[in-house]
MMTF fields as JSON, N, C-alpha, C and O atoms, coordinates in Angstrom:
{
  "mmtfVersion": "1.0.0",
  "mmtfProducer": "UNKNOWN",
  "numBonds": 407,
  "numAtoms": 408,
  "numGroups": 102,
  "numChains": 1,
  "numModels": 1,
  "chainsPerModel": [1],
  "groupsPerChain": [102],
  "chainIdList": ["A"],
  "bondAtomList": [4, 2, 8, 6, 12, 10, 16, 14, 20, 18, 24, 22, 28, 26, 32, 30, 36, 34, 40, 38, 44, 42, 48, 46, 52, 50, 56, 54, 60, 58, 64, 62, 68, 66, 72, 70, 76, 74, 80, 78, 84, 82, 88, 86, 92, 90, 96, 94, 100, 98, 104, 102, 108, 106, 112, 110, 116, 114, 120, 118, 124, 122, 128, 126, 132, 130, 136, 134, 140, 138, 144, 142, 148, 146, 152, 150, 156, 154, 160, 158, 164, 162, 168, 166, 172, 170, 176, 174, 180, 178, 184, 182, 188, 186, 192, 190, 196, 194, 200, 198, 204, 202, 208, 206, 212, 210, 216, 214, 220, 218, 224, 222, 228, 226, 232, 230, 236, 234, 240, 238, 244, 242, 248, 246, 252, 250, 256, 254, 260, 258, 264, 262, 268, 266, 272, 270, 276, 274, 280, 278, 284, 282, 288, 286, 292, 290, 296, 294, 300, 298, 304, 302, 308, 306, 312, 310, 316, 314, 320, 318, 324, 322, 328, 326, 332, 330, 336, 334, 340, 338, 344, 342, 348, 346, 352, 350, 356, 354, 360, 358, 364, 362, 368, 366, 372, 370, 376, 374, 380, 378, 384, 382, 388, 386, 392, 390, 396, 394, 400, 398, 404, 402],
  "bondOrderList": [1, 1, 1, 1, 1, 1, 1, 1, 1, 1, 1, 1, 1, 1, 1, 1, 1, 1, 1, 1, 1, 1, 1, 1, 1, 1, 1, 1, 1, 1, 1, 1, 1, 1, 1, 1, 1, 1, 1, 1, 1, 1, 1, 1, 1, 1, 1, 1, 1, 1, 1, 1, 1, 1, 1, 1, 1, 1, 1, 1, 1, 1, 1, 1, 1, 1, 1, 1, 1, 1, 1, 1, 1, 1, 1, 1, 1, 1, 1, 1, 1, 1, 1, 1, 1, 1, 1, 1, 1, 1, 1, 1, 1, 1, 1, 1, 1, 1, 1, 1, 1],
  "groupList": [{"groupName": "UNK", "atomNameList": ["N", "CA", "C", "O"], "elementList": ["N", "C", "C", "O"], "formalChargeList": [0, 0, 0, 0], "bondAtomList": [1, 0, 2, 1, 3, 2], "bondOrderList": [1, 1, 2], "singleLetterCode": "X", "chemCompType": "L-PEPTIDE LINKING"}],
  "groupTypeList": [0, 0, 0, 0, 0, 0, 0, 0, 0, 0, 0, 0, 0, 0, 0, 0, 0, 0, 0, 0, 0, 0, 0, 0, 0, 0, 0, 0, 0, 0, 0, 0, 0, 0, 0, 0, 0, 0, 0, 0, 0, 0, 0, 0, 0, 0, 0, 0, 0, 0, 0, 0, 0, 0, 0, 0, 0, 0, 0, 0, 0, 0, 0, 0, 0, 0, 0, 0, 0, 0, 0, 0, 0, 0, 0, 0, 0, 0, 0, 0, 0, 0, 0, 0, 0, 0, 0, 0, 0, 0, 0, 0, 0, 0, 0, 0, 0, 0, 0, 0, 0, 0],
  "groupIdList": [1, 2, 3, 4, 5, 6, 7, 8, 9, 10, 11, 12, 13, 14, 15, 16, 17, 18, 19, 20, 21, 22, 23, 24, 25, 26, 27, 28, 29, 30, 31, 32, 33, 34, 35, 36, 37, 38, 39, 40, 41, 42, 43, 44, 45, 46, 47, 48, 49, 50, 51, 52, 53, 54, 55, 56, 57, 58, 59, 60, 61, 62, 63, 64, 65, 66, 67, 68, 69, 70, 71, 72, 73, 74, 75, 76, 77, 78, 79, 80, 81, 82, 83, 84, 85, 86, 87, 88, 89, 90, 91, 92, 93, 94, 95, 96, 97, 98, 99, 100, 101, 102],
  "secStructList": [7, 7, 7, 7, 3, 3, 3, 3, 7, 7, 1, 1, 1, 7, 1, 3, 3, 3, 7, 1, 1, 7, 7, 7, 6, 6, 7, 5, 3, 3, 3, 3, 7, 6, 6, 1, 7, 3, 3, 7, 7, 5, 7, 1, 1, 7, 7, 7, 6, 6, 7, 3, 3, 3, 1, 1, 7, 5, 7, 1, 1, 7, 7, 3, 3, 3, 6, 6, 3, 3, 3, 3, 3, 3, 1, 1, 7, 5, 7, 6, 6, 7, 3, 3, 1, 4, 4, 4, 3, 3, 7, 1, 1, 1, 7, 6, 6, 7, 7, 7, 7, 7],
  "xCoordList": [-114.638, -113.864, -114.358, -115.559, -113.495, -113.618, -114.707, -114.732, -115.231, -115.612, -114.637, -113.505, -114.864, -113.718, -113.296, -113.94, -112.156, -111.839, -112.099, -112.172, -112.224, -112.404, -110.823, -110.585, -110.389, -109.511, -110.366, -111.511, -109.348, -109.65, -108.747, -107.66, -108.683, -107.719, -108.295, -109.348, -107.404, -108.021, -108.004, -109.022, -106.66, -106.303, -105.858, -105.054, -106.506, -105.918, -104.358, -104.018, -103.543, -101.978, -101.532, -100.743, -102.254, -102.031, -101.594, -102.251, -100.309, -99.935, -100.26, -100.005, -100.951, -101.355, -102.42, -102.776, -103.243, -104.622, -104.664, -104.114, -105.922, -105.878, -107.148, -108.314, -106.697, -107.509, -108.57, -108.099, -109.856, -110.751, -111.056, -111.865, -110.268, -110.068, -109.376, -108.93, -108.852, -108.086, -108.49, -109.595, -106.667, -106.614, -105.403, -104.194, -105.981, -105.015, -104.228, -104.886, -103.25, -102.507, -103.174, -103.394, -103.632, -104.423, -105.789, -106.462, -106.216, -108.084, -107.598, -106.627, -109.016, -108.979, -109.885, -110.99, -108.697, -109.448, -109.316, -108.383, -111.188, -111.568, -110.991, -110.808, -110.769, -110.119, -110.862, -110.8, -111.742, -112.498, -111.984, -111.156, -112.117, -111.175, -112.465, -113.616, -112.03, -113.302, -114.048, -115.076, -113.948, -114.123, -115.142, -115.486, -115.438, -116.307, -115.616, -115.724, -115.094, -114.256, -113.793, -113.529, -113.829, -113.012, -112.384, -112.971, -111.494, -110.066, -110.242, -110.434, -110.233, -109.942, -108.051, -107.644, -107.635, -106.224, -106.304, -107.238, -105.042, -104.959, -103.963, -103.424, -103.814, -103.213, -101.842, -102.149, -100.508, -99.357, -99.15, -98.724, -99.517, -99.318, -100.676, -101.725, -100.27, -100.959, -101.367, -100.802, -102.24, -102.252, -103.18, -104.396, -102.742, -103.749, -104.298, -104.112, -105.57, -106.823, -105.698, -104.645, -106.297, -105.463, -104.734, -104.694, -103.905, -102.792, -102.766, -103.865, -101.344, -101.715, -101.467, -100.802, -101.942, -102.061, -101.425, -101.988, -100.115, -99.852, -100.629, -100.91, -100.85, -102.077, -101.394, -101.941, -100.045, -99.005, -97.457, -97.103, -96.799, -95.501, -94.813, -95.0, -94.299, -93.377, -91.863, -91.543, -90.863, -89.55, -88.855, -89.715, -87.647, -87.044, -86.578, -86.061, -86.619, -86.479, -87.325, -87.332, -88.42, -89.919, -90.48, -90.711, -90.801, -92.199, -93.26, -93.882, -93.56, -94.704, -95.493, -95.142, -97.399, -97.902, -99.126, -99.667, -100.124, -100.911, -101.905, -101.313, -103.388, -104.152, -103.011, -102.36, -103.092, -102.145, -101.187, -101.186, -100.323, -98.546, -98.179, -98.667, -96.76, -95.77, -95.509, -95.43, -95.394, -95.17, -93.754, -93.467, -93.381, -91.889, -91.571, -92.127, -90.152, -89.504, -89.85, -90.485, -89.641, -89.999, -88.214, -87.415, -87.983, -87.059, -86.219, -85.116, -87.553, -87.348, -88.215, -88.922, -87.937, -89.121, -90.267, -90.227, -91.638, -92.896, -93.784, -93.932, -94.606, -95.036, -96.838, -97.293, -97.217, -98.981, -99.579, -99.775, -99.85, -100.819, -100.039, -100.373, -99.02, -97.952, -98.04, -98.655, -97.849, -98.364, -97.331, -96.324, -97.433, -96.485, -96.914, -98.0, -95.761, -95.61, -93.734, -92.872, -93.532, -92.209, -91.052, -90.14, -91.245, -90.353, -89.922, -88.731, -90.726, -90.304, -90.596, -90.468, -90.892, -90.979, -90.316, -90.134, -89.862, -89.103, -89.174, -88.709, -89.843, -90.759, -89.112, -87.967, -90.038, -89.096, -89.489, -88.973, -90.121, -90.772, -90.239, -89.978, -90.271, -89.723, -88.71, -89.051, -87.674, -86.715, -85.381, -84.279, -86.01, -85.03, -83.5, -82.805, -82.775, -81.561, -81.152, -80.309, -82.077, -81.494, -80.975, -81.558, -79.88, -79.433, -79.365, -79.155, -79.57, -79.588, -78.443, -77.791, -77.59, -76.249, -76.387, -77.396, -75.223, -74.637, -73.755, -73.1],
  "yCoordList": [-185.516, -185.134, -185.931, -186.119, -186.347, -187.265, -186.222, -184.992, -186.768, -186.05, -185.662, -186.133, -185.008, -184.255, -185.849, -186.88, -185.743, -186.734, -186.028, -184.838, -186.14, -185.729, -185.582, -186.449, -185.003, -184.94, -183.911, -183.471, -183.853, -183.406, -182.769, -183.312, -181.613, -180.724, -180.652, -180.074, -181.396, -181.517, -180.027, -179.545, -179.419, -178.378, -177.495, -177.741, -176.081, -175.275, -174.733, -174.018, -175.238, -175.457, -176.464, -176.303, -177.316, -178.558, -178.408, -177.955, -178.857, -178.357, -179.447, -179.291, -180.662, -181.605, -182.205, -182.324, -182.735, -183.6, -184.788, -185.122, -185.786, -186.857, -187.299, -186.996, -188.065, -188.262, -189.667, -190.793, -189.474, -190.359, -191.335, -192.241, -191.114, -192.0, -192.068, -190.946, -193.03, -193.359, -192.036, -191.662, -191.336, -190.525, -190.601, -190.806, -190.453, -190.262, -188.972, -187.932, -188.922, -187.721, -187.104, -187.52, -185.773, -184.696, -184.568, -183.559, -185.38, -185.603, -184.306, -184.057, -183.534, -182.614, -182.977, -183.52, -182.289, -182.828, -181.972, -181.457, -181.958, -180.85, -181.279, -182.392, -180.038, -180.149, -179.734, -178.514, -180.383, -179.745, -179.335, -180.162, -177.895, -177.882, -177.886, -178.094, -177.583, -178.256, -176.869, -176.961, -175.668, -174.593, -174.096, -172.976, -175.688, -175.378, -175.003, -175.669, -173.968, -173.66, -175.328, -176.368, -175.085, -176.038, -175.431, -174.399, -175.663, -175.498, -176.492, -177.591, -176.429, -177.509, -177.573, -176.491, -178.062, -178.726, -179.654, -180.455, -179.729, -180.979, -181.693, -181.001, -182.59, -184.105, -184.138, -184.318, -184.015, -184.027, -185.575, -185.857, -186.731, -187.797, -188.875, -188.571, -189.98, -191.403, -190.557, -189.548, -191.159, -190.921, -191.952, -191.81, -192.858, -193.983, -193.663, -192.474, -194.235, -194.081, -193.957, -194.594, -192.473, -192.75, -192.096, -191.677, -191.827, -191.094, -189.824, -189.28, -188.851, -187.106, -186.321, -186.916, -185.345, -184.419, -183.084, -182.382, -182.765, -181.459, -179.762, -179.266, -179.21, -177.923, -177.144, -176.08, -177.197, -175.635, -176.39, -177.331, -175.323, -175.762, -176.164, -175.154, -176.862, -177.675, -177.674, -178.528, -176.86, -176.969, -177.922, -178.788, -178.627, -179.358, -178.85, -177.736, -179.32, -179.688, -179.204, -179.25, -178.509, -177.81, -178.85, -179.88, -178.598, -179.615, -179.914, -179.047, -181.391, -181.644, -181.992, -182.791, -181.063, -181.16, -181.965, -181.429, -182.851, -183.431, -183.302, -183.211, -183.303, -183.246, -182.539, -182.997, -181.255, -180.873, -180.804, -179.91, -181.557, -182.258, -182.577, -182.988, -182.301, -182.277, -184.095, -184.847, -184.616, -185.986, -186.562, -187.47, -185.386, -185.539, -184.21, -183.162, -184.523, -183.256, -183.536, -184.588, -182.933, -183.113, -183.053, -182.14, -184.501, -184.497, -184.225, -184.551, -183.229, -182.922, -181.741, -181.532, -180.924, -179.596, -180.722, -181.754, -179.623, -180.367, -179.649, -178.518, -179.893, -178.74, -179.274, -180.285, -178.223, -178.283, -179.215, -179.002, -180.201, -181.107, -182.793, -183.926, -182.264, -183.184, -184.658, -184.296, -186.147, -187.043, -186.907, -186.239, -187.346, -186.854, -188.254, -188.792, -188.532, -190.258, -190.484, -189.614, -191.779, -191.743, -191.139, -190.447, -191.556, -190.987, -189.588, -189.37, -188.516, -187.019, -186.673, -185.63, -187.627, -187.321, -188.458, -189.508, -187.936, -188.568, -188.24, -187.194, -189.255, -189.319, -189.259, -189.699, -188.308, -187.35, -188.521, -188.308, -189.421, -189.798, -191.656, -192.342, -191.886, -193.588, -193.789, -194.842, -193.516, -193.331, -194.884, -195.19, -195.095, -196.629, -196.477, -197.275, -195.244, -195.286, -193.485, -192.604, -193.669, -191.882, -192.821, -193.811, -192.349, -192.203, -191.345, -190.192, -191.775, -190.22, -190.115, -191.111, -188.426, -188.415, -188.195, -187.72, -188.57, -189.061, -188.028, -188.078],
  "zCoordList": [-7.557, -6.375, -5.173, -4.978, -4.453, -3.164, -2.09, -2.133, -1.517, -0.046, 0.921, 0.818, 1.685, 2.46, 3.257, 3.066, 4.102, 5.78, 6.94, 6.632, 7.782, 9.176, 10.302, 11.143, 10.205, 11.757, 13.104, 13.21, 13.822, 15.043, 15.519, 15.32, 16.205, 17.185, 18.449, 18.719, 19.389, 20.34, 21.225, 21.722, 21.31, 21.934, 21.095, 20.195, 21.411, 20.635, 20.344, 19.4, 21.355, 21.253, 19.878, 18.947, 20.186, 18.94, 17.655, 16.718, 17.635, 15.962, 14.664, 13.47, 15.39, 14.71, 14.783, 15.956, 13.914, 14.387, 13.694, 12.644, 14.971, 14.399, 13.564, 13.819, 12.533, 11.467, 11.392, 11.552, 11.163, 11.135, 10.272, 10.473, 9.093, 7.804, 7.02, 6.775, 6.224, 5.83, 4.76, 4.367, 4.381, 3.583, 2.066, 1.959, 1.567, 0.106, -0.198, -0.215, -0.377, -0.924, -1.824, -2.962, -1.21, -2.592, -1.632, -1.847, -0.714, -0.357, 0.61, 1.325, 0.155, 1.583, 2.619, 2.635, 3.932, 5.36, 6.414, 7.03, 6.474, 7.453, 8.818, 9.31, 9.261, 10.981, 11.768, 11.918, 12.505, 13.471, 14.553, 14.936, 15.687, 16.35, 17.367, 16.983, 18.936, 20.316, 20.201, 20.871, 19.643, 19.965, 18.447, 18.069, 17.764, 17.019, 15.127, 14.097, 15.34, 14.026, 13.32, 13.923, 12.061, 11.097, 10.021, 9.694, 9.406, 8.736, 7.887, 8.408, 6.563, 5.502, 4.857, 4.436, 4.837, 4.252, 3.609, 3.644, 2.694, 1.48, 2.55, 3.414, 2.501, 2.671, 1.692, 0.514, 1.91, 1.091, 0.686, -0.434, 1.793, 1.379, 1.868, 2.436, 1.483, 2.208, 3.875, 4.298, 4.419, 6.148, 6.846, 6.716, 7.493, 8.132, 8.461, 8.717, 8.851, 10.211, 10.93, 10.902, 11.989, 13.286, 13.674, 14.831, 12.706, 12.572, 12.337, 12.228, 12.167, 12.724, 10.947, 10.099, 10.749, 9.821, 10.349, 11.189, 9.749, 10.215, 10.424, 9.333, 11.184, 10.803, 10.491, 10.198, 10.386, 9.908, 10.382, 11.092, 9.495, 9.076, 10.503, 11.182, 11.098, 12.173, 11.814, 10.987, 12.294, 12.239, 12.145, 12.308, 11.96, 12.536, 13.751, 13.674, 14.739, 16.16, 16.8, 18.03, 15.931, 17.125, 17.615, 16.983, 19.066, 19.471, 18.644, 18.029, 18.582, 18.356, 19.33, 20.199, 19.266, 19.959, 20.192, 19.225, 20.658, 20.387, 21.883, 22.958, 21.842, 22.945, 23.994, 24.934, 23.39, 24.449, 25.231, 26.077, 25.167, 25.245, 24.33, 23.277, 24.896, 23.857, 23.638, 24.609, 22.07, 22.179, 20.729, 19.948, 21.162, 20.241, 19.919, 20.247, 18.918, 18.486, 17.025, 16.943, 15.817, 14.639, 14.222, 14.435, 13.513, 12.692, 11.543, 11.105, 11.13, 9.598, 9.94, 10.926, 8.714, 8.503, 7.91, 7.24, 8.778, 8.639, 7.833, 8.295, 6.551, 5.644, 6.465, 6.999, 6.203, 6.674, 5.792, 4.596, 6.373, 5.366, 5.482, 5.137, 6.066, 5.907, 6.612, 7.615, 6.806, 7.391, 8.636, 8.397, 9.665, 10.881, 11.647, 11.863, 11.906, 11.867, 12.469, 12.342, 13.061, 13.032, 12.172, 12.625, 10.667, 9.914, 10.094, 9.867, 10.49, 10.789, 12.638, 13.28, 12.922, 14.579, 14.914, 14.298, 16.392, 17.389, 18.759, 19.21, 19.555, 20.663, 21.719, 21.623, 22.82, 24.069, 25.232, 26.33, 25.154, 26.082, 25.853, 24.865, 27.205, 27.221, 26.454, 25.915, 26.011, 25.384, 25.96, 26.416, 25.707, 25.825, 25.739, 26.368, 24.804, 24.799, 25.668, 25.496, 26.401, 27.195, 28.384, 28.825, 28.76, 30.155, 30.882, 30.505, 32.462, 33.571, 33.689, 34.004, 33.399, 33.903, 35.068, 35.591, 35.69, 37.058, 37.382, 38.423]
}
């Protein structure tokens, strides 16, 4: 059996954390949260350095949350463990094709 990965919760709002190593679908990865507690979860897929690990199920169209702001809507239902990445999120922010109505 692999050794655990490392993520992080930055805020306790946070419905996602970011991960310290490269992870394989199946590796479990502890979540440290700032308040000390950690949470172990399996990994549903691949997940880069870097990148976010779901901590619990995410709706389609719920906020996704990260260090405490909101940094998209979730495009798809999000299962816990899940890799959360463009393919199921979609960023609220700089939005190149929003226009201000007039």
């Amino acid at each position: 059996m692999s050794e655990k990965k490392l993520a992080v919760q930055v805020q306790p709002i946070d419905n996602v954390a970011s991960i310290f190593a490269e992870v394989q679908a199946g590796d479990q990865v502890e979540v440290a949260a700032r308040d000390g507690s950690r949470v172990t979860l399996t990994a549903n897929q691949d997940i880069p350095y870097g990148h976010k690990i779901a901590l619990r199920e995410i709706a389609k169209g719920e906020t996704v949350t990260k260090y405490g702001e909101s940094i998209g809507i979730a495009t798809a239902d999000i299962q816990r463990g899940d890799y959360v990445h463009v393919h199921n999120l979609d960023s609220a922010r700089a939005r190149g094709d929003w226009k201000e109505q007039k």
